[in-house]
N, C-alpha and C positions, 0 to 999 in steps of 0.2 A: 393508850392502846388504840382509840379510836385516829388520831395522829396517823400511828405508826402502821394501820391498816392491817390491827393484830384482832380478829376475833375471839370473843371469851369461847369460841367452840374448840378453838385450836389450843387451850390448855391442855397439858392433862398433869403438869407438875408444878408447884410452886416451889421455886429454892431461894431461902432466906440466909443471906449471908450472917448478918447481927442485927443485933436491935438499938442502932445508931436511927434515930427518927430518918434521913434522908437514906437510909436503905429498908424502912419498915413500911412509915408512913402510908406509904398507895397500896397497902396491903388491905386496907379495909376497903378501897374501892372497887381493889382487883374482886375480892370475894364477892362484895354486893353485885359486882354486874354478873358474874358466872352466876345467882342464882338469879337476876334480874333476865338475863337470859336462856336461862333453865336449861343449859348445859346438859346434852344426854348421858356424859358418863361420870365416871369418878373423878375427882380430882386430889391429888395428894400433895400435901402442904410439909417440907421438909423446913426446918429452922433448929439454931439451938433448944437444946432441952433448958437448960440456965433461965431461956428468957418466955417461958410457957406462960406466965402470969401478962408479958407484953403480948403474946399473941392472940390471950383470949381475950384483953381488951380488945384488941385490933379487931378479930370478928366480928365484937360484936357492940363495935364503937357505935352503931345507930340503930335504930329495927330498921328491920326488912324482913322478907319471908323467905324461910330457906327450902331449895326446891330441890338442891344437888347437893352427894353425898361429900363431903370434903372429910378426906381423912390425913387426921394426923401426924405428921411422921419425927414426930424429936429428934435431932442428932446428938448422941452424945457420945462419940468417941471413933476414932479415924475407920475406913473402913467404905464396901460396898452399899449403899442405902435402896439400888435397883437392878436386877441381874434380868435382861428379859431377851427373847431373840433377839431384837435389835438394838440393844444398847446396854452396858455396865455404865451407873450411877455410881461415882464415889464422891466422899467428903474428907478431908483435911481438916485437920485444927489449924488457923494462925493465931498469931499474935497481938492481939491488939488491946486497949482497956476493957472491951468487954469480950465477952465470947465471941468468939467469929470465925466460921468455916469458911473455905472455899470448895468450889465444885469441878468436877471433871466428867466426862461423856466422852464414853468409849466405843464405837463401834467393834463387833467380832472379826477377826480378818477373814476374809474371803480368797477367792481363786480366782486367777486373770488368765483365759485362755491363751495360749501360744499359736499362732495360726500357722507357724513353720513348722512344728511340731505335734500338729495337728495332718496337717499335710502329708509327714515323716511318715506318718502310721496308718494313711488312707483314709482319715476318720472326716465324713462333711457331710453336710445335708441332714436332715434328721439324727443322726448318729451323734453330732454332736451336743443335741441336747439330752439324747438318750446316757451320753457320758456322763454330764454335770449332772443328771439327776441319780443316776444306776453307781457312779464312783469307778465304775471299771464297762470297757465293750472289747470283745473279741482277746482277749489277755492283756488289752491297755489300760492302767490305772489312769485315774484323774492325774494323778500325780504326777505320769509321763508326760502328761501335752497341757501340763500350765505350771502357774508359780504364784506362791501365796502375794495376795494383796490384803496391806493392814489394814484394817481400818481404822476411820478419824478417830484422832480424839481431838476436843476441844473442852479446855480449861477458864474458868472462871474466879479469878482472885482477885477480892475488893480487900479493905481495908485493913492492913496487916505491916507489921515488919518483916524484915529477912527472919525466916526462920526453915525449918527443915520443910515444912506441909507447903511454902512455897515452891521448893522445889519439887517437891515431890509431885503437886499438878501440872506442875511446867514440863516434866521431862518428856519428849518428844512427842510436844503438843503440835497438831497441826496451826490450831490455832489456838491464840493467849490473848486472852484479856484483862486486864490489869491494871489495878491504878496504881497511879506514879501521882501523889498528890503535889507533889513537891519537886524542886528542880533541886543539880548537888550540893550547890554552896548553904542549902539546909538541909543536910544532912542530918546534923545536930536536931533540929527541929522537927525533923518528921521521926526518927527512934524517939524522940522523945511523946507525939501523939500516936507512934505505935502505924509511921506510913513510910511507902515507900520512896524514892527519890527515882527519875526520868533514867538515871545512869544505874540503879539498882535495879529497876524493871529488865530493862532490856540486858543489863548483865546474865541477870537468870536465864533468860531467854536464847539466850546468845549462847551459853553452855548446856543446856537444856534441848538444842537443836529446833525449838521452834522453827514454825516455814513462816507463819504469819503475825505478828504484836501486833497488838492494839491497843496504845495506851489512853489510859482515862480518868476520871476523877480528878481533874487540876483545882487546884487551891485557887479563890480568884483573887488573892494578892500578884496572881501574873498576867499580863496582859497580853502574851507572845506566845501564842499555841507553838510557833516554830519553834523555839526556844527547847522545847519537850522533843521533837525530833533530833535536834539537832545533838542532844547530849545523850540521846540514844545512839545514835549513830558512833557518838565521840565513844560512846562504851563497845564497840567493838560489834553491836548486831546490823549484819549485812542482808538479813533477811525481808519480807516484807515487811511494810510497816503501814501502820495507820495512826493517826492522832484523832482519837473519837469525837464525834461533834450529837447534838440531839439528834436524833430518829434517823444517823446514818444509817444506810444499811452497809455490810461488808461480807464479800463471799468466803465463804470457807474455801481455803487450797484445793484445787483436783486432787483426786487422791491420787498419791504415784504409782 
């Protein structure tokens, strides 16, 4: 965190994909610094339900003094986990040997002003924030002088095989995140530790309408990050793309 120039202020969710030690692990340190640094609000801790007995060791793998309220949140079966103005939280079941969800974040869609059709109607100056706010001025609805804008989603899927909850966070993710632990010619090899392969990631992606991938999680039996693009590519995704490295950062797509 300190790295990556992420403040424990700027939490307010934790989502735990399984309880694979290299996805759990810095969970005991994330906690101790949010109350090391006495965080003013809540914080909520989403993870399998299956792996409740790992996560209360994880809390409370050292002392410390807890200053901030961290609540709970078990997943245990597909579904919305956060409905709030600005954002639906869901979770997926995947497939892997242990439990293991993944995540999606959905922005509400909104309204994108038309300014020619704003014009049509005389509507400027003052008037037109009186629209966006009031839904209709002088018998123009909102609806005359714009047009729905989606909001993001972006998708979160760690260690998993193909299965239905992949796609299902992938489908017209702006952006995707996803490991691909494995390149194709182990194929065999990763259904069998329950992971994806560079050409299965981006396949999803690539039918799923993705704008942005980002793959991640490499096996270090390879030593050719390009290797991972390049059989993304061969799979057919022309969208953007990323090959994940430590404390990249990567922007989320404009929204269209």
């Amino acid at each position: 965190m300190l790295r990556a120039g992420v403040a424990a202020h700027d939490l307010d969710r934790i989502c735990v994909t399984h309880f694979h030690g290299d996805h759990s692990l810095g969970l005991a340190g994330v906690i101790q610094r949010i109350n090391l640094d006495q965080v003013p609000h809540p914080v909520t801790a989403h993870y399998p339900a299956s792996g409740q007995h790992f996560f209360d060791r994880l809390r409370y793998a050292t002392a410390y003094r807890e200053t901030v309220r961290l609540t709970e949140a078990p997943v245990a079966a597909d579904g919305p986990l956060a409905v709030t103005e600005d954002f639906t939280l869901d979770a997926r079941l995947l497939s892997h040997p242990v439990e293991s969800y993944g995540y999606r974040i959905t922005e509400p869609d909104g309204r994108r002003l038309l300014p020619e059709k704003l014009a049509a109607h005389g509507i400027k100056g003052p008037d037109v924030g009186r629209i966006q706010r009031e839904g209709a001025l002088g018998g123009v609805t909102l609806d005359d002088v714009s047009e729905v804008r989606r909001g993001q989603r972006f998708a979160f899927v760690m260690d998993t095989r193909l299965c239905d909850g992949v796609h299902a966070l992938a489908e017209g993710a702006d952006m995707l995140v996803i490991e691909s632990t494995f390149l194709d010619e182990d194929v065999r090899l990763a259904t069998d530790h329950g992971h994806l392969t560079a050409g299965q990631a981006a396949a999803v992606a690539r039918d799923a309408g993705v704008r942005h991938l980002v793959l991640t999680h490499f096996s270090q039996r390879y030593s050719d990050p390009a290797a991972f693009e390049q059989q993304a590519r061969a799979a057919g995704f022309d969208g953007e793309l990323s090959i994940a490295q430590d404390l990249m950062r990567v922007p989320v797509p404009k929204r269209t």
